[in-house]
N, C-alpha and C positions, 0 to 999 in steps of 0.2 A: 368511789366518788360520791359527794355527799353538794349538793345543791342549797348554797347558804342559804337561810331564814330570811325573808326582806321583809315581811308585812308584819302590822301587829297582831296582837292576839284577836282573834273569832270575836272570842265577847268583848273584847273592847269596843270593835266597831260596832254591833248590833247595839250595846249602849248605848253608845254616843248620840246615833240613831233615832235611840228610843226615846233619853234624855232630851233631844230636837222637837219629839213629838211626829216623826217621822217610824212606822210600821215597815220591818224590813223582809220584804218579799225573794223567796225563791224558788227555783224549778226544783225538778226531780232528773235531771237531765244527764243522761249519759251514751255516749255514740264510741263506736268502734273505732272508727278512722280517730287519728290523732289529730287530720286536718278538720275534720267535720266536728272534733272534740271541741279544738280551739275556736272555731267560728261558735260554735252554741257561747262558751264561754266570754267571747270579744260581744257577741249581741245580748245574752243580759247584760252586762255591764254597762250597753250603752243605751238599752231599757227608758224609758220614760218612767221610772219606779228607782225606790232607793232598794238596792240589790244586793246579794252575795253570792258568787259563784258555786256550783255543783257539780262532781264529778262521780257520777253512779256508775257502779263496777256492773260488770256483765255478772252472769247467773255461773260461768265455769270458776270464775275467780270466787266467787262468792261460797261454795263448796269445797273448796281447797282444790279444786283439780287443773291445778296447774300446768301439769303435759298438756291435758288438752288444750286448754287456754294458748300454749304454747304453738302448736300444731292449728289453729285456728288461725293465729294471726301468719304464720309463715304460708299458709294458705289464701292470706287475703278473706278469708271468712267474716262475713256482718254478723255482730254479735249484738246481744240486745244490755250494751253497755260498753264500760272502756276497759279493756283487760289492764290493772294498774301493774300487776305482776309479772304479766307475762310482757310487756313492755320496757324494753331497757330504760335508764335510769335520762342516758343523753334524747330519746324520743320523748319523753312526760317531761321534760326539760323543755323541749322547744314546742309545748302545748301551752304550758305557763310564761312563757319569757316574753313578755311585756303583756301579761294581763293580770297577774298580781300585781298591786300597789298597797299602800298604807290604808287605802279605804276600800278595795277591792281584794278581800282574802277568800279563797275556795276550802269549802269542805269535800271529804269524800265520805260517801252514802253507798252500802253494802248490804248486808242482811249476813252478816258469816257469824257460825258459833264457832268460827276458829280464826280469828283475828289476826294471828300474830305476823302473814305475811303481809297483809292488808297494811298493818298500821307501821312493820317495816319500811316496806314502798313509798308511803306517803311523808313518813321524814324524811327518806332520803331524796325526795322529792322536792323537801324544801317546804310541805307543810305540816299544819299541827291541830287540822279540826278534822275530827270526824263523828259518827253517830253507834250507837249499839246498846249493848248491855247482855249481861248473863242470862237472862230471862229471856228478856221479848223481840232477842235473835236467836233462840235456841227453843221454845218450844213453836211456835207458829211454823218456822220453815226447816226445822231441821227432825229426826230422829236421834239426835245423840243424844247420850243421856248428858240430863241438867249440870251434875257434876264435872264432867269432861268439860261442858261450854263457860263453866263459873271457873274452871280452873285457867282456861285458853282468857279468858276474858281480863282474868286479875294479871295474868303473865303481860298481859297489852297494853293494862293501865298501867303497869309501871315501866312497860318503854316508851309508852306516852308521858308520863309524866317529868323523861327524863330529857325532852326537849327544853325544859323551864331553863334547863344549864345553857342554853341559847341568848338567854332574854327575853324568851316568847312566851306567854303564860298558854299552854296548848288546853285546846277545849273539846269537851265529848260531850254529848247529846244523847239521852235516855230516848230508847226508843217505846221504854214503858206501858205509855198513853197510848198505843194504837194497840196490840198486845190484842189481834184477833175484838178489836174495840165495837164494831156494830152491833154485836151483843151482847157485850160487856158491860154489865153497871157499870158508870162512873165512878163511885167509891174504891174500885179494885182496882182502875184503870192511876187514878191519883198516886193510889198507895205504892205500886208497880213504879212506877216515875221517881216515884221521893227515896225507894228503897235503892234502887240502882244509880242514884246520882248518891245516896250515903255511899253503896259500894265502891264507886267511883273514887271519893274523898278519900274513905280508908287505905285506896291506891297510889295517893297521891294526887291525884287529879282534882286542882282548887274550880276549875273553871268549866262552870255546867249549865246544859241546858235542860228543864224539865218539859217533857213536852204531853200533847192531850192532844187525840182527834177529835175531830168534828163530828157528833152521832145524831142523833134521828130526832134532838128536839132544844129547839138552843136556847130557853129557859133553863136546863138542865145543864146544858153547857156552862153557860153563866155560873150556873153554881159548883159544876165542877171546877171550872178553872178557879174562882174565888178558894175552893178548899185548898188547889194544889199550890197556890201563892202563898195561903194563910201557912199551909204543912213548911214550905222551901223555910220562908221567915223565921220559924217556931226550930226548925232541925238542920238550916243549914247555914246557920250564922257567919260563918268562917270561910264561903266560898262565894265565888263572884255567878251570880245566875241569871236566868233570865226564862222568862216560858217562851215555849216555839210552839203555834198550832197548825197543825195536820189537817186540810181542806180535807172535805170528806172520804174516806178507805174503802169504802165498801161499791158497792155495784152505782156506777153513776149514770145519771143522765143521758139521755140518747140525743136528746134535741141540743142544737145550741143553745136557746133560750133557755131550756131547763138546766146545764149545766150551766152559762154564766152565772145566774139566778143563785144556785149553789156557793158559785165560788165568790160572789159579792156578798152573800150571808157569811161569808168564812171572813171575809175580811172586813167586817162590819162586826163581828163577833170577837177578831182580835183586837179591835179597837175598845170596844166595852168593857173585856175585861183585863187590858192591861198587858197582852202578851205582845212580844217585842217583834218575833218572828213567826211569818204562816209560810209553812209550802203549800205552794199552790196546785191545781191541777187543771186539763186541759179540756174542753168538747170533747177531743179526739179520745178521752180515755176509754169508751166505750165500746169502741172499732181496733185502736193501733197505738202504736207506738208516735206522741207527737214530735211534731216538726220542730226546726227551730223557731220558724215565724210563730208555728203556735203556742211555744212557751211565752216566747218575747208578747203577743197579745195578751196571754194568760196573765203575768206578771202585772203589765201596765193596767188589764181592768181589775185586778183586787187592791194597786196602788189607787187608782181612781177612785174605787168603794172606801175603802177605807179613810183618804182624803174628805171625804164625803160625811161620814160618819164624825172624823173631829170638827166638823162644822156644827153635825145636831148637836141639840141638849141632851145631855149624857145622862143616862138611866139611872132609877135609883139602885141601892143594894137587892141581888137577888132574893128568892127566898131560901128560907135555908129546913131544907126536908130531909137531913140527916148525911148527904155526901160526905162534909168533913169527917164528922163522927165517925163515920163508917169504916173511912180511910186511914184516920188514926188510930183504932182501935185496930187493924188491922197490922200496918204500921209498926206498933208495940208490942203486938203479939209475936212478929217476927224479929223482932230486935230483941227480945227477952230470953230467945231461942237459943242465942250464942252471938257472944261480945264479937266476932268476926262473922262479917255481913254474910261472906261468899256462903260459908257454913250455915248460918240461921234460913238461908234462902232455899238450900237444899232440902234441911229440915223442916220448913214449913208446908214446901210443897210433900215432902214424904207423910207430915199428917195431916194434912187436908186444910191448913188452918188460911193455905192460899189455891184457889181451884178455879181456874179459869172455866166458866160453859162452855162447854162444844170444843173445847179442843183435845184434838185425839193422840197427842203426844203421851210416850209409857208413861213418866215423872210426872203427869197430871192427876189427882185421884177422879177426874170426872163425874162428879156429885152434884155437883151445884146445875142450875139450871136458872133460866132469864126467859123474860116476854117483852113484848111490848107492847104498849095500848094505843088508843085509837088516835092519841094526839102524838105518841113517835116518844113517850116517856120511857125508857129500861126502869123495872123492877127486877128484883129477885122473886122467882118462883120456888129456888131449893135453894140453899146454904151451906149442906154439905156439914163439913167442919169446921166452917171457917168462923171465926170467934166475932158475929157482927149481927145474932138475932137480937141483941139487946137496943142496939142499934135503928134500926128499920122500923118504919112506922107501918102502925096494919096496911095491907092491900088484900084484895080479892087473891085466892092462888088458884093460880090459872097455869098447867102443863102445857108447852108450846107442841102442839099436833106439828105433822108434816105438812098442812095448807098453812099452819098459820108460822112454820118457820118461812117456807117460800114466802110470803107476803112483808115475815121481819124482814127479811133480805133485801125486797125491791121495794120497800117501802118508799125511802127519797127516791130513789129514781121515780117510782110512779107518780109520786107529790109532787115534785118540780116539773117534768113531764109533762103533766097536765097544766101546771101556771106556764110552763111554757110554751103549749099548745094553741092557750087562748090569746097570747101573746103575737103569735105566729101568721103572719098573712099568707093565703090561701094562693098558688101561682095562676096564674090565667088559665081560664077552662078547666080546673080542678074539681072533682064533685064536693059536694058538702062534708062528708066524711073520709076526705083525705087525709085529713092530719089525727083519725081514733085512735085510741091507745092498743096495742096488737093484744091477740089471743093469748098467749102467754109470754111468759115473763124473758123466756128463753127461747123464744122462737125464732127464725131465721133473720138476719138481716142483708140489706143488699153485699152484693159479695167485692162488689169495685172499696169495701172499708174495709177488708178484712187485713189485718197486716200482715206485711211481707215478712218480718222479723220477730222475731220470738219478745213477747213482752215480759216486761215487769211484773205485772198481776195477771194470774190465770182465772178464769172459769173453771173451778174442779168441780166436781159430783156434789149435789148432796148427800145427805144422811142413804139408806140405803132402801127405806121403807118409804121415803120421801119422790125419791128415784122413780121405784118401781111404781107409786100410786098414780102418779102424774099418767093424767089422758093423753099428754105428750106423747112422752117414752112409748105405750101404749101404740097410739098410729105412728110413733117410727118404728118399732118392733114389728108391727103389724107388715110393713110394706119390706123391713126384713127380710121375714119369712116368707111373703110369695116372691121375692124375688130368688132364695133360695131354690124352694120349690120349681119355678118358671127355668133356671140354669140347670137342675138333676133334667127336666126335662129334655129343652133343648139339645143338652149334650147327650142324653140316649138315644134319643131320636137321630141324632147325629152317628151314632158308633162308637160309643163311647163306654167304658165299663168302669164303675167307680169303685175306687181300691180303697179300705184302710188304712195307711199309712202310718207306719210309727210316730210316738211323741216323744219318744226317751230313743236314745242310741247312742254309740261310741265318738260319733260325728257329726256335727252337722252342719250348715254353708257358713262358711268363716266368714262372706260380703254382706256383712249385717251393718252396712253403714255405720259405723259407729257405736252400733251398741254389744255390749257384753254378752255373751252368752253363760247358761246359768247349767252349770255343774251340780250333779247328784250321785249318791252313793250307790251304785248299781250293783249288789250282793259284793262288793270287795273292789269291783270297779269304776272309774271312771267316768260315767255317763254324762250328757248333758243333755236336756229339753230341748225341743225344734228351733231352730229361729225360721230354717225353711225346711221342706220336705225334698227337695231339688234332686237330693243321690238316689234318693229311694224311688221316687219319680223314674229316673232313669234308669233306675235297676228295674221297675214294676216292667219296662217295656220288652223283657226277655219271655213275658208272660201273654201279655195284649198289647196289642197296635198302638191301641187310644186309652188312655187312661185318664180320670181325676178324680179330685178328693176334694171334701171340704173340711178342715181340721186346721185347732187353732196351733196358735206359732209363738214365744216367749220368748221378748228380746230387753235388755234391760240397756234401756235408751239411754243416753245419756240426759242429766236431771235439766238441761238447758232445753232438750224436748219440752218439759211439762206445759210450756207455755205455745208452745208453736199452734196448737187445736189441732193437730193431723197425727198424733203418735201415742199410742197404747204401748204397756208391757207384754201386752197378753192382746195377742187378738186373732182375726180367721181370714183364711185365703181358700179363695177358689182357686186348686191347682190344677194345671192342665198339661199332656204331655201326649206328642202326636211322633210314632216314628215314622223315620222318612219324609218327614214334612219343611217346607223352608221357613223363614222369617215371614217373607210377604203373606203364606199358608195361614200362619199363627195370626199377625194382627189382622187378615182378612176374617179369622174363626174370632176374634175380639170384637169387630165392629159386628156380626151376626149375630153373636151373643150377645151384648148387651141393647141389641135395638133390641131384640125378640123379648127379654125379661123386662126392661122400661114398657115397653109397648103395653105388656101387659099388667104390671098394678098400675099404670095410667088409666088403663080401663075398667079394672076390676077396683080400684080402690079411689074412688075421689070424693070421698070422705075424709078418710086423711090427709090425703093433699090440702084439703079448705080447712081443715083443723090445724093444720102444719102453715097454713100462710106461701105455701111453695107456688111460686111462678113454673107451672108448669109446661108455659109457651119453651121454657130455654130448656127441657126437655127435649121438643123435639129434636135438637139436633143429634140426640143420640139414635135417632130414629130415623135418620134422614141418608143413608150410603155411606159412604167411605169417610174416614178420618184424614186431615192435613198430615205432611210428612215434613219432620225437617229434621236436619242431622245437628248432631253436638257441636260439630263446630260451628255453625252456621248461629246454633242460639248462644255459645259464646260469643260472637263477633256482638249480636244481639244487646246481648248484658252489656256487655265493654262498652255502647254506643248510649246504653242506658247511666251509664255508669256505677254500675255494680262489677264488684273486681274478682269476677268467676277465671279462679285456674283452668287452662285449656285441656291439662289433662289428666284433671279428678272428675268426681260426676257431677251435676249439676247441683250445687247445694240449695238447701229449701227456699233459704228468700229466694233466689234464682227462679227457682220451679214459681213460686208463688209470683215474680215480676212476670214469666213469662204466660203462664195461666192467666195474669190479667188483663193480658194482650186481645185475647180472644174470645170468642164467643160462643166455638162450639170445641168439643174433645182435639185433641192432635197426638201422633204420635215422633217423641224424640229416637233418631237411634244414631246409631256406628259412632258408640264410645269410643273413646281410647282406650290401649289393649290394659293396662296398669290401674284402670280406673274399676275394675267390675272382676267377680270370681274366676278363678280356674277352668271354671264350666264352660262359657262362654265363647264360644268359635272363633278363633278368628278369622276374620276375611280372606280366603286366597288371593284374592287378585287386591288389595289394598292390605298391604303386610302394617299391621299396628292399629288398625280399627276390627271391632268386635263388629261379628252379625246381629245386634243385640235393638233392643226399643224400651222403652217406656211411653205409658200412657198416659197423657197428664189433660184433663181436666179443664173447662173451659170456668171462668168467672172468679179466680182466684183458688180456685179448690186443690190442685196441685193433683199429683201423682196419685193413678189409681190403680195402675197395674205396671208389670215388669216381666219381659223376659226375653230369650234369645233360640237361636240356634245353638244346641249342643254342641260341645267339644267331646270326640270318644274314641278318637287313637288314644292308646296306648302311651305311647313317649310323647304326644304332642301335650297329653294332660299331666305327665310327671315334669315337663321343660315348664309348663304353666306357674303349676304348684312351686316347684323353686324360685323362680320370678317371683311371685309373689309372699315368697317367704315362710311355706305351708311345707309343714314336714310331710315327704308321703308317707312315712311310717304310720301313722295317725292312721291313715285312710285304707287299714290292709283289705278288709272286705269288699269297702269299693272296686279298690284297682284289680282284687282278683277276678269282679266281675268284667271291668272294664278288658282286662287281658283276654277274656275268655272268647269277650264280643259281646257289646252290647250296640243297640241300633243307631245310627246317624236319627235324631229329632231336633224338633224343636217344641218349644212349650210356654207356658206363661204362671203367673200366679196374679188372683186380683183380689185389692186387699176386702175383703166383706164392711165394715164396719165406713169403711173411707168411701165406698162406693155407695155407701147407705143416706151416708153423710151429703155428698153430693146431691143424691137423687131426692132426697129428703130434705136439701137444704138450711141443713144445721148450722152451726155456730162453730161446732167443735166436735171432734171424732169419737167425745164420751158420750154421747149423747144415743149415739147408734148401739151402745153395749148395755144388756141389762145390768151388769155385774162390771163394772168398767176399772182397767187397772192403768190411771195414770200415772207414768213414769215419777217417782219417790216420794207417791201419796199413796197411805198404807190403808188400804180397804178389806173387803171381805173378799 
C-alpha cells in the first residue's frame, strides 16, 4: 500500500514564500502518539506564522533498531519522537489526512547514518522531504564508519530521487551547517552544506536545501551565510535551492527572556541574509522536551521578529574576513579528490584535508582545534591538514584550556541570560539578587523542569580533564565518598559483613530492563560482566546472614537511554542481602540507611552543598521516618488518569517513574509488580498468586528510581517454573540452581543505584555528573 503524492514539492512552497517576502518558520517537533502527532501538525499549520509541517522520528528509529521501536509502540511506550517505521503505513496515514495541502507539505527530521528505512516509510507515506547527509549524520551521532553512512546515504538518494516519477520534485536538506557547529568555524561549516547538497545532485536529487546554524556572533553569521549563497550560485546552477537557518544548537538559554532574545535574533538574521527557512527552538529547550503550545508560540515570535526586521532598513554587505575563501578552497580540495562525491568525502576525511574540532568520531583525524574570543567570533587555533592556511588572516593562537572550553560552551546561554535578566521583573517580596547568574554552568536546576521523556539533545560529559578539573565534580565526588564511607558504616554496625562479589561470571540477572548485557572471552568460555550481582548475593548467604557489596554493574542501555539524564553503562550499587528477612524488613533497613548517610554529609559537608546550589531543606525528607507505599496498580490507575498509557503489566516505564516522582515531595516506595514484569528471583506472593513481594524506590522531585529489590524466590521448582515463564534457559544457570538445590536461605535484599542516589542528594542535572569517569550509553569515552 502506497499513500498517493497530494502536495507540491518542499521547495516550491518555501519559494513561493520567500518570493512573497514572507520567512518560513518551523518546529523541530515530533511526539509518540499518532493522535498527539497530528494535533502538533493541525496547530503549526494554523500558527499565526507562514509554516511547514515536521515530523521528528524518535532516537530507536533513528539507529535502525526497529524491534525495539517496534515493542515500544505495542507497549504504548512515550518515545521522544514519532516511530515513522515502526508505525503501519494506514496509522501515518490517518496522522496526514487532512493536513497536507498544496501549501502545507511536511518533512521528516531524523539524524540516521542509515536512512534507507526512514526514507522508505516516508514515500510510502505519501511524502518526499526530508533532511541528512553522509557526513553530518554520521560523524556527530553515530560510530559507523563514514564509508558505511556514505554508502546508506547515496542508496537513499536514489530512492528519493525516484519519487520525481510522481510529479513531485522531492527535496533533501543538508544538515552540513550544524555539523557539531558551536565550535566550528564557519568556513567548514559552509563548505560541509555545499558538498553534501553536490552529493545529493550526483544522486539525483535536484531539489535542495543548504542550511547554517546560528553560532556565538552574528557579524559572522552574516558572513557565513553570504559565502554559503555565493558557493550554492557558483556550484549549484542546475538545482532548485534555497538556505534554511538552524536557531541556535548549542546549550540555550534558561530564562524566557534570554531564549526569546535568541530566537528573535535567529529570525532577524534570516531575514538579512536572505535565508528562506529557520527552525526554530523553544524556552523549554533547556529543561524538556516542548509542548505543542510552545512550539505554536515559538513559531509566531520568530514570524513577528522577522516581520519586523522587513520593515527596518536593511544592512549593508557584511564584511568579508576570509569565510568564502576558506570554504572554497576547501570545497575544491575535496572535489579534486575523485570525480564521485561519496568517494572524495571519505578521502578527505582519511587525509585531514576536512577535520571537524572536538569531534570524537574514528574517521575524523582530530587535528584541528577552535576558540573563541571575547565578542563570540570562531577562529581557528590549529588546521591540521586541512588545505586553508593560506586562507586565514593572522590572529593570536590561543589553545582552548578546559575553563575556556566550558565558557565556549555557555557562552550564548550566559550572554542572553544576562540581557534577559535585566529585562526581567523582580516577583513581589523577592531579594535583590534573585534573578544572579548561578555558580556554574551546570549546576542544579529546579526539578518540577526536569523532563519526563528522553529528549532530542543530551548534556553529555565534557572533555575528560575538563571533567575532572571542575570544583563541581570535585564537591559532587566529595559528598560521594562520605556517603559511601557513612553506608560501610551503618551496615557494620548493623551486622552486616561485606563480600567481594564477582564482575565477570557465566550468568548474570537477565531483568536488566532493556539493556544488553556484555559477553567476554573467558579462557574458551562464555562469560559476561555484571549487569547485577543478585545470584551471587544469594549464593554469599550460605556463608553470612547479612551481606553487601559495593561494585560497579555494566549494562549496555539501550541508545534512546542517552538522553533520559538517569542511565550509565557502567555504574555502582550498594547491594544488600539479609537472610530470612521480609520485604517490609528490607525497605524498613532502606529508609534507616539512607536518613543515617544524608544526615551525615548534610552535616559534615555544607560547603558543597552552597557550591552545588543544592536546596537542602528537600533533604530532609529522607531524614524524616518512613517512606509513602503505594502498589503498581494503584500508580497505573495513576498514569491512565494522567494520561500516560503505562501497560498494567510491565514495569513502570521511565516517563512513568519521572510523572510519578513529580507528584511528590519526599521519597515513596512502589511495589507488588506483576509476576511477568520482573526476574525469576523475585517471590511471589502466596496469598495474591501473580503479584511479586518486590519494591522499588523512587525519588521525590522528578528524580526517579533510586533503588530496587524484593523478597527472594529459593525453592527449587518454584525458580525452574519461574525461569521457563520467562523464557530463561535453566541450563545456563547450572551453578546456581545446584546451589539453589542444595539450600540456599529464604531473604530478602535490595541494590541502590550509587551514582542516581548521588545525583539526587547532590541535585544534579544528570547522572554523569555523579561519575568521575562517566560511560553514557553510545558516547565512547575513556
Amino acid at each position: 500500500m502506497t499513500v498517493a503524492i497530494s502536495t507540491r514539492s518542499f521547495g516550491d512552497v518555501v519559494a513561493d514564500a520567500h518570493r512573497a517576502g514572507r520567512l518560513v518558520v518551523q518546529p523541530r517537533m515530533g511526539m509518540s502518539s499518532p493522535v498527539a502527532m497530528r494535533q502538533g501538525l493541525l496547530a503549526t499549520r494554523g500558527a499565526a506564522a507562514t509554516t511547514v509541517g515536521t515530523i521528528t522520528l524518535d532516537s530507536y528509529t533513528r539507529i535502525g533498531a526497529s524491534a525495539e521501536a517496534a515493542e515500544a509502540v505495542a507497549l504504548g511506550m512515550e518515545l521522544n519522537g514519532y516511530p515513522l517505521v515502526a508505525h503501519d503505513l494506514a496509522t501515518t496515514a490517518s496522522v496526514l489526512a487532512g493536513v497536507l495541502s498544496e501549501d502545507f507539505p511536511v518533512q521528516i527530521r531524523h539524524g540516521s547514518p542509515c536512512p534507507e528505512p526512514i526514507v522508505a516509510a516516508l514515500i510510502a507515506a505519501g511524502l518526499h522531504a526530508t533532511e541528512g547527509g553522509p557526513v553530518s549524520y554520521c560523524l556527530p551521532y553515530s560510530r559507523l564508519p563514514l564509508e558505511t553512512a556514505t554508502a546508506n546515504w547515496a542508496r537513499s538518494c536514489d530512492l528519493l530521487a525516484g519519487v520525481r516519477a510522481t510529479g513531485v520534485e522531492p527535496h533533501l536538506e543538508s544538515f552540513g551547517g550544524c555539523m557539531l557547529g558551536q565550535l566550528c568555524p564557519p568556513g567548514l561549516l559552509v563548505a560541509l552544506s555545499v558538498l553534501e547538497c553536490l552529493f545529493f545532485g550526483q544522486h539525483g536529487v535536484r531539489s535542495v536545501s543548504l542550511s547554517y546554524a546560528q553560532q556565538t556572533n552574528a557579524e559572522q553569521d552574516r558572513e557565513a551565510v553570504a559565502a554559503l549563497r555565493r558557493l550554492a550560485g557558483e556550484l549549484l546552477p542546475d538545482a532548485d535551492w534555497h538556505i534554511v537557518l538552524y536557531a541556535y544548537m548549542g546549550v540555550y538559554p534558561r530564562t524566557v527572556a534570554g531564549a526569546d532574545g535568541l530566537l528573535s535574533q535567529a529570525a532577524r538574521l534570516a531575514v538579512r541574509t536572505g535565508a528562506a527557512r529557520l527552525i526554530v527552538k523553544t524556552p523549554a529547550e533547556a529543561y524538556r522536551i516542548p509542548s505543542i503550545a510552545e512550539n505554536v508560540a515559538a513559531l509566531e515570535l520568530a514570524a513577528a521578529a522577522a516581520d519586523s526586521e522587513l520593515l527596518a532598513s536593511q544592512p549593508g554587505l557584511p564584511a568579508d574576513t576570509g569565510i568564502y575563501a576558506e570554504a572554497r578552497a576547501l570545497i575544491d580540495a575535496v572535489r579534486n579528490l575523485d570525480a564521485d562525491l561519496g568517494r572524495a568525502l571519505i578521502k578527505a576525511f582519511r587525509h585531514g584535508y576536512l577535520d571537524v574540532p572536538y569531534c570524537l568520531h574514528p574517521d575524523n583525524a582530530g587535528r584541528s582545534r577552535s576558540y573563541l574570543d571575547r565578542s563570540g567570533w570562531l577562529h581557528w587555533s590549529r588546521t591540521g591538514s586541512m588545505p586553508i592556511a593560506e586562507t586565514l588572516r593572522p590572529v593570536s593562537r590561543v589553545e582552548l584550556t578546559a575553563a575556556g572550553l566550558l565558557d565556549a560552551l555557555s557562552f550564548v546561554e550566559r550572554r542572553f541570560d544576562e540581557a534577559g535578566r535585566t529585562e526581567l521583573p523582580l516577583p513581589p517580596g523577592a531579594p535583590p539578587d534573585a534573578l544572579e547568574e548561578p555558580k556554574e554552568t551546570w549546576r542544579s536546576t529546579p526539578m518540577s523542569q526536569l523532563s519526563v521523556v528522553p529528549t532530542t539533545e543530551s548534556a553529555t560529559p565534557p572533555g575528560t580533564r575538563q571533567h575532572l578539573a571542575s570544583p563541581t565534580t570535585a564537591a559532587v565526588l566529595t559528598i560521594q565518598s562520605r556517603m559511601l564511607a557513612a553506608a560501610r558504616t551503618f551496615l557494620s554496625q548493623h551486622g552486616f559483613t561485606e563480600v567481594l562479589l564477582p564482575i565477570v561470571g557465566p550468568v548474570t540477572d537477565p531483568g536488566a530492563r532493556g539493556a544488553k548485557q556484555v559477553d567476554i572471552d573467558y579462557y574458551g568460555h562464555r562469560y559476561k560482566l555484571m549487569t547485577s550481582a543478585i545470584l551471587y548475593k544469594q549464593a554469599s548467604l550460605t556463608m553470612f546472614d547479612k551481606i553487601y557489596c559495593i561494585a560497579p554493574n555494566v549494562r549496555l542501555e539501550p541508545l534512546d537511554t542517552t538522553v533520559t539524564s538517569r542511565h550509565l553503562a557502567e555504574f555502582h550499587q550498594i547491594d544488600v542481602e539479609m537472610a530470612g528477612a521480609s520485604r517490609d524488613q528490607a525497605m524498613r533497613l532502606i529508609e534507616d540507611l539512607l536518613g543515617y548517610l544524608v544526615g551525615k554529609v548534610l552535616a559534615e559537608l555544607p560547603a558543597e552543598f552552597e557550591r552545588l546550589g543544592r536546596d537542602v531543606a528537600a533533604l530532609g525528607e529522607l531524614t524524616a521516618g518512613p517512606f509513602g507505599r503505594r502498589s503498581h496498580s494503584d500508580a497505573v490507575t495513576t498514569l491512565r488518569e494522567l494520561g500516560h498509557p503505562q501497560n498494567p503489566d510491565a514495569e513502570i516505564d521511565w516517563a512513568g517513574e519521572a510523572k510519578l516522582s513529580g507528584l511528590e515531595s519526599r521519597p515513596f516506595f512502589l511495589t507488588d509488580y506483576p509476576k511477568g514484569s520482573r526476574g525469576f528471583y523475585d517471590r511471589e506472593d502466596p496469598h495474591r498468586p501473580g503479584y511479586l513481594r518486590n519494591f522499588d524506590l523512587i525519588a521525590a522531585e522528578g528524580y526517579g528510581e533510586l533503588c530496587s529489590g524484593s523478597e527472594r524466590e529459593h525453592d527449587y521448582a518454584a525458580i525452574i517454573a519461574r525461569m521457563r515463564e520467562t523464557g530463561e534457559n535453566p541450563a545456563k544457570y547450572g551453578w546456581y540452581l545446584d546451589m539453589v538445590r542444595d539450600g540456599i536461605p529464604a531473604s530478602a535484599g535490595f541494590g541502590i543505584g550509587v551514582e542516581r542516589l548521588t545525583r539526587y542528594v547532590a541535585g544534579l542535572d544528570s547522572v554523569w555528573q555523579a561519575s568521575a569517569f562517566p560511560k553514557v550509553p553510545g558516547v565512547v569515552s575513556p
